[in-house]
C-alpha positions, -999 to 999 in steps of 0.1 A, spaced: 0 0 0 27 27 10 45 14 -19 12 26 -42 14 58 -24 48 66 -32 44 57 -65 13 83 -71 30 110 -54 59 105 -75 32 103 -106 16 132 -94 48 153 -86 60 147 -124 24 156 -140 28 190 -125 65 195 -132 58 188 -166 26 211 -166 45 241 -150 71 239 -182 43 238 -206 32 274 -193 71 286 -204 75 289 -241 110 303 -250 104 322 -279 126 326 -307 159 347 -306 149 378 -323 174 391 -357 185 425 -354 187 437 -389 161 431 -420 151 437 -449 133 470 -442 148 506 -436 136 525 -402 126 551 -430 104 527 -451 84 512 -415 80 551 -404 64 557 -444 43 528 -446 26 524 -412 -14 528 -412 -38 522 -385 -55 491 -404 -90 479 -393 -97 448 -412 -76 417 -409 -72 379 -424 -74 354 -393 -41 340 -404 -17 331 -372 16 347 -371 46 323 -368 63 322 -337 95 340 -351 67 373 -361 59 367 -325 93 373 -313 102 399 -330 76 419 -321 76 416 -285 115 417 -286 107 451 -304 84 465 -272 104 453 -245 134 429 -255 166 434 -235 194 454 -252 221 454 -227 223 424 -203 245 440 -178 221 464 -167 187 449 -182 182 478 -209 151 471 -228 144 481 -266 122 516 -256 134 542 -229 115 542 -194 121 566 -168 146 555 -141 152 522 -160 119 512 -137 99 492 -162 67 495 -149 47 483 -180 31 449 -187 28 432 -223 -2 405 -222 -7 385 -253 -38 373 -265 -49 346 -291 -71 322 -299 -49 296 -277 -47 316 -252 -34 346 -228 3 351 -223 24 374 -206 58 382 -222 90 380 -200 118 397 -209 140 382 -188 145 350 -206 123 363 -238 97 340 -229 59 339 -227 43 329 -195 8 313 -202 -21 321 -182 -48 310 -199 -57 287 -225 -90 300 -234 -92 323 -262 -101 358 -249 -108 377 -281 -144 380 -276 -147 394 -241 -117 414 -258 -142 429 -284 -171 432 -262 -147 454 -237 -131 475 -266 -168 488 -280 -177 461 -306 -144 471 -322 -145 443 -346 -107 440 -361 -97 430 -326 -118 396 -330 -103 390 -367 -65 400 -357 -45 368 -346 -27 378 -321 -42 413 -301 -12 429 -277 -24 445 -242 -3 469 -225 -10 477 -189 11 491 -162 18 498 -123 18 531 -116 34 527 -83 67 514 -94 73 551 -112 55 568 -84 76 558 -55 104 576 -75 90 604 -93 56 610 -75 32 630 -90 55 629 -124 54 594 -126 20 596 -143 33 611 -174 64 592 -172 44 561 -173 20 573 -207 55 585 -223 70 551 -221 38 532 -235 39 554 -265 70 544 -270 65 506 -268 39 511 -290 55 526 -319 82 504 -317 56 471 -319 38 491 -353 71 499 -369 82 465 -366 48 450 -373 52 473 -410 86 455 -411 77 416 -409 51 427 -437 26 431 -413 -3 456 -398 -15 471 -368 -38 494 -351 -31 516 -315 -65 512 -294 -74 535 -266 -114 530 -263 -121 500 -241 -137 497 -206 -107 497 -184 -125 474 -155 -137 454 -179 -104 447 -195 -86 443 -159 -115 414 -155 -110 397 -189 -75 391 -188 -71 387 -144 -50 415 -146 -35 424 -109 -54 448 -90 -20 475 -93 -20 471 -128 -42 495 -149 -50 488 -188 -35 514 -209 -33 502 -250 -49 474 -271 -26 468 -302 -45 446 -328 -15 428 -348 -23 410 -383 -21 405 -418 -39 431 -439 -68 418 -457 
């Protein structure tokens, strides 16, 4: 009988080990050079509304989360767009139709937390907005105030909508240069959102960034 035991424990102990991994997906190593000029993305990129449901490959993936907050300089964490202090205080949540992820820098990996596709409740909290149900792959960025606050104070708020500008522009210019389109997205229900996607009660909703193929 205790041999039984041990044996399920031991069953059990590798069926969540191997469950945990599943949840971290190392994503591709991003290229740092292309095929497009900085002057060519910056020309070509349009808000676009209407997109084919095709799925971007893992490698688009990369590169355009490596573009919003990819570490540059491992010695002292440097991401890809400035932030005030080096204090990071901004979120990237990824959602498709397999699921919510949150992208780690550290690592460049995607943390899964949830398998269910969220696109919908997306829509419905975005105003019916309905190129955020075709797009594949919708980007969220949210962030806590607090971590710029303890060291700006009252500052920190526009420190904090400065650096989420410029992960977003750096997430449409590189969209333009994978051949791909985008769309920035300000009108949601922030409450809603912060329900849809579990989001931390310190974190606040800020940008919806619709990522596809042009139809």
């Amino acid at each position: 009988m205790l041999r039984k035991l041990l044996i399920l424990f031991l069953l059990l102990v590798l069926c969540t080990a191997t469950t945990l991994a599943a949840k971290i997906i190392t994503l591709p190593k991003p290229t740092k050079s292309g095929m497009v000029s900085l002057e060519e993305s910056i020309d070509k990129r349009r808000s676009e509304r209407e997109y084919r449901t095709n799925d971007l490959s893992q490698d688009q993936l990369s590169q355009v989360l490596w573009a919003a907050q990819g570490i540059t300089d491992s010695s002292f964490g440097f991401r890809t767009a400035p932030s005030a202090g080096a204090l990071y205080p901004l979120k990237i949540y990824v959602i498709k139709k397999d699921g919510v992820f949150r992208y780690l820098p550290d690592g460049h990996r995607l943390l899964q937390l949830s398998e269910e596709d969220k696109r919908p409740s997306l829509l419905r909290a975005s105003l019916g907005q309905g190129f955020i149900r075709e797009a594949p792959v919708s980007i969220v960025l949210s962030a806590n105030f607090s971590i710029t606050q303890a060291t700006y104070g009252a500052r920190a708020f526009r420190y904090v909508c400065m650096e989420t500008g410029h992960v977003a522009e750096n997430i449409h210019l590189q969209a333009v240069a994978l051949g791909l389109a985008s769309i920035p997205v300000g009108a949601f229900w922030d409450d809603v959102i912060k329900k849809v996607l579990e989001l931390p009660d310190d974190e606040d909703p800020l940008y919806i960034i619709p990522v596809g193929y042009t139809k």
